[in-house]
C-alpha positions in Angstrom: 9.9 -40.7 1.4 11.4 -41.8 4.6 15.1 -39.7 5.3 17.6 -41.5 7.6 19.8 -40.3 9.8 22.2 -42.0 7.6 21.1 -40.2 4.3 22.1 -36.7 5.4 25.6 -36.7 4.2 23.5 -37.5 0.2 21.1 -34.8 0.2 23.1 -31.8 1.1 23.3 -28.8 0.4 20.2 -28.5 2.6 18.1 -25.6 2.3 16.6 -25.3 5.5 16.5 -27.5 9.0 13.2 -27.1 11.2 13.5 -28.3 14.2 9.9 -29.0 16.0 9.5 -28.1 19.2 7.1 -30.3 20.8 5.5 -31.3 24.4 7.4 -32.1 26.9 11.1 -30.4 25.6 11.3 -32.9 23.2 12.3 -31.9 19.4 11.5 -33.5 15.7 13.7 -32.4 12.9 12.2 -32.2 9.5 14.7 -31.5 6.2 13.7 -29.0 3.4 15.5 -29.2 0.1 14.7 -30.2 -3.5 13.0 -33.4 -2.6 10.1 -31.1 -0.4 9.6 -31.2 3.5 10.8 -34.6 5.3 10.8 -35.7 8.7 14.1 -37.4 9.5 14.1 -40.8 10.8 16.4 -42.8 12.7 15.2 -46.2 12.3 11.5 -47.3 11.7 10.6 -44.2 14.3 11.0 -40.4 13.7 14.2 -38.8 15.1 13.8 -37.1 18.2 15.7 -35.7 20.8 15.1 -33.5 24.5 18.5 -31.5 23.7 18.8 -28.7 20.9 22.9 -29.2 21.7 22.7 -32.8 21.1 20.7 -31.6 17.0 23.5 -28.6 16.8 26.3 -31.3 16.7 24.9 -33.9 15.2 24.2 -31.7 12.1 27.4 -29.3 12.7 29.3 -31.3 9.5 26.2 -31.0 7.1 25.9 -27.6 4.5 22.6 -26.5 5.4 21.7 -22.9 4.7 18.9 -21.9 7.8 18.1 -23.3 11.1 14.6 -22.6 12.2 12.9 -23.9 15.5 9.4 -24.0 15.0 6.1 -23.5 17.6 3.1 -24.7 16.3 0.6 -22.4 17.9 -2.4 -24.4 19.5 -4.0 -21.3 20.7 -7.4 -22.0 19.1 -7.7 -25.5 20.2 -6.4 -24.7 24.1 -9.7 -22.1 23.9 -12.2 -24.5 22.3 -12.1 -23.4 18.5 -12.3 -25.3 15.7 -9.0 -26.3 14.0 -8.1 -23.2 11.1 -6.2 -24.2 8.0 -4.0 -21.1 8.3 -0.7 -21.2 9.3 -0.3 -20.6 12.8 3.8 -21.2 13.5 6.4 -19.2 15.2 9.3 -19.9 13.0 12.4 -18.8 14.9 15.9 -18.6 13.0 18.8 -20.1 14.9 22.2 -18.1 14.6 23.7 -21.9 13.9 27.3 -21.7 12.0 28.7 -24.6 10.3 32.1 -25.2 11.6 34.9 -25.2 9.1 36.8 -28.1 9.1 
């Protein structure tokens, strides 16, 4: 299932928001609630953005109970090793309030 940008507002309260940190300082957002795990999408093309700011306020009206900013750890694959199916991510929780309106 493909969330949009536009869809947000429907599917709250939202458990948890991971934002992906990937190359580059560019950022993925991905949306965790009773449906499962989604990538959001903006478009045909996964939302992404270079500023955590610009992800703050655009999701500041939502109810969403955990910000996370997650490193996938690509330490094995920088040193030569095969690709492990364990779980290598540095989930970090962001201190993100929701503003009351």
């Amino acid at each position: 299932m493909k969330l949009q940008l536009s869809d947000l507002i429907s599917q709250e309260p939202i458990t948890k928001v991971v934002i992906h940190s990937l190359e580059q300082m560019s950022y993925q957002v991905s949306i965790v609630n009773g449906f499962g795990d989604n990538i959001l999408y903006d478009h045909q093309a996964p939302f992404s953005s270079h500023s955590l700011t610009e992800i703050r306020e655009m999701l500041e009206p939502l109810d969403v109970g955990q910000y996370v900013l997650r490193h996938d750890c690509v330490y094995e694959e920088m040193i030569g090793q095969p690709d492990r199916r364990d779980n290598h991510n540095l989930d970090i929780p962001l201190c993100w309030q929701q503003k009351e309106y």
